[in-house]
Structures are given as C-alpha cells and as structure tokens.
Backbone as CSV, one residue per row, in Angstrom:
resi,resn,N_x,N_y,N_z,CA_x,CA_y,CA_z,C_x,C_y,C_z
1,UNK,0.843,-1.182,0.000,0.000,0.000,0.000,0.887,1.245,0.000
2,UNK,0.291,2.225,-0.721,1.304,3.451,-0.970,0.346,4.688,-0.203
3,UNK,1.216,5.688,0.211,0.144,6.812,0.562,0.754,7.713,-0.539
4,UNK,-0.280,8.928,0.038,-0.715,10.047,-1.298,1.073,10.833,-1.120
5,UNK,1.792,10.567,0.001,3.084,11.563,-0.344,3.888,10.598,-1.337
6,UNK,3.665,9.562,-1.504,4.628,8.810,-2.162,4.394,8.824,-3.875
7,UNK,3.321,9.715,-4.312,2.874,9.915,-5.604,3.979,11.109,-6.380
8,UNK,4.271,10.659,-7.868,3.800,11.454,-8.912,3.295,11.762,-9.589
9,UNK,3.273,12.833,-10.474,2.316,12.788,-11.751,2.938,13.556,-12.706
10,UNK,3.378,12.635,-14.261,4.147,12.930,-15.045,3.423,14.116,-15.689
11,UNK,4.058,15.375,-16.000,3.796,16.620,-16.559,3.384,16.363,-17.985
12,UNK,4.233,15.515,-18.402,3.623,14.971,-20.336,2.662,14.172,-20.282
13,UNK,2.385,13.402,-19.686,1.374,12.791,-20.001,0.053,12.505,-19.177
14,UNK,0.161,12.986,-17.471,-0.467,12.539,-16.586,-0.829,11.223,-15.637
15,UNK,-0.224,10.876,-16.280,0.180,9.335,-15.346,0.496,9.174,-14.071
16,UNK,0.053,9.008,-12.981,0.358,9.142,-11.698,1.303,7.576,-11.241
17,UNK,1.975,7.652,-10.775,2.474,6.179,-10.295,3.667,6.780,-9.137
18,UNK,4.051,5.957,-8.064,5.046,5.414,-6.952,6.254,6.183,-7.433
19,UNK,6.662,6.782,-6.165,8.304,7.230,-5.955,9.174,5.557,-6.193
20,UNK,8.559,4.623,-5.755,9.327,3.655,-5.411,8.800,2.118,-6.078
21,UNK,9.505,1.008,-6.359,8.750,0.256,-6.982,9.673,-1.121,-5.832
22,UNK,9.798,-1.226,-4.601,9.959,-2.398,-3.931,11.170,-1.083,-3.357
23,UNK,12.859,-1.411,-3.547,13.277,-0.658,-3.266,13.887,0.459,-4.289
24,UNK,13.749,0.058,-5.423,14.368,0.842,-6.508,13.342,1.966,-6.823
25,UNK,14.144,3.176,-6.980,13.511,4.724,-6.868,13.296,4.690,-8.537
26,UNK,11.586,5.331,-8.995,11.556,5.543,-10.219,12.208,6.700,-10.611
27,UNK,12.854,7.116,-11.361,13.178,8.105,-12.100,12.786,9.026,-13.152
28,UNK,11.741,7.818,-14.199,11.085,8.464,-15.079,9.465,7.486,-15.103
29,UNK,8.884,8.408,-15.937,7.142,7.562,-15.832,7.385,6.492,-16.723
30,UNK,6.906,5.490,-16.123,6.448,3.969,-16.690,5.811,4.303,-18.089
31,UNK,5.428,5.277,-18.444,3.925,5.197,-19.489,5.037,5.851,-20.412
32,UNK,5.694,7.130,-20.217,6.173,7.774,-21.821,8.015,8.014,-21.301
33,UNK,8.264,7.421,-20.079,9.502,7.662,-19.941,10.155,8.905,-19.882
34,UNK,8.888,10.096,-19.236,9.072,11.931,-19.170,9.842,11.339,-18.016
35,UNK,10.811,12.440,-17.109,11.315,12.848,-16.344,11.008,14.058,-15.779
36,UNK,9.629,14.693,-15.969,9.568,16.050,-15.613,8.108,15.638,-14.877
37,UNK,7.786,15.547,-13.997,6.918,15.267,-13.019,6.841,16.073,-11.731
38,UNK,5.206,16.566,-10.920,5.090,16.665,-9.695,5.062,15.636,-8.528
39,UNK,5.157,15.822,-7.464,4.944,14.784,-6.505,3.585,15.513,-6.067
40,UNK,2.839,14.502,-5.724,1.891,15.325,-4.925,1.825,15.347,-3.484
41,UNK,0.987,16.221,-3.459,1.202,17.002,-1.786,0.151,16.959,-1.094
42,UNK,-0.047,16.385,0.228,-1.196,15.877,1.179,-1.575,16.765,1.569
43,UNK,-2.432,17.684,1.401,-3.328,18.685,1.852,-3.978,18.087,3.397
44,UNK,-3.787,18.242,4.417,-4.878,17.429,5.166,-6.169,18.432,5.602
45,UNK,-6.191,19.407,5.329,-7.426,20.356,5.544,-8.560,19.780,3.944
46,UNK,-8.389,19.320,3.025,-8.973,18.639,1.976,-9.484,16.983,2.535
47,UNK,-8.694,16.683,2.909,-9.471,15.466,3.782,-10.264,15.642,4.536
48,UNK,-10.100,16.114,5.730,-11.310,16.259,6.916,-12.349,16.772,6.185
C-alpha cells in the first residue's frame, strides 16, 4: 500500500504512479519515460 506523499504525476502525459517500486527509486514515468513530473502534496485540511 502506498500513501498520497509517495505519488507522482508525469507533466507529459499525466500518469500518476510510486516514488518507489519495492526498493528501486523511479526516475522516469512507466507510461512515456518523461522525467519532468510533480509529486503530490497531502493537503490534510482537503481530507477532513
């Protein structure tokens, strides 16, 4: 199980997927192989 700090989301294409895939750190998106991505950020006032 992953939480919401451990997300990106590739800028080219939108693809969200894992900082991490077991222990190896992704670098680029699975889907188009961009390197230019946000992480996203846990708002917790959007939750409650």
């Amino acid at each position: 199980m992953t939480s919401l700090s451990e997300l990106r989301a590739c800028k080219s294409c939108g693809n969200v997927f894992t900082k991490k895939a077991g222990v190896t750190i992704i670098t680029s998106c699975p889907h188009c192989d961009g390197t230019n991505f946000d992480t996203i950020d846990l708002d917790e006032e959007m939750i409650d």
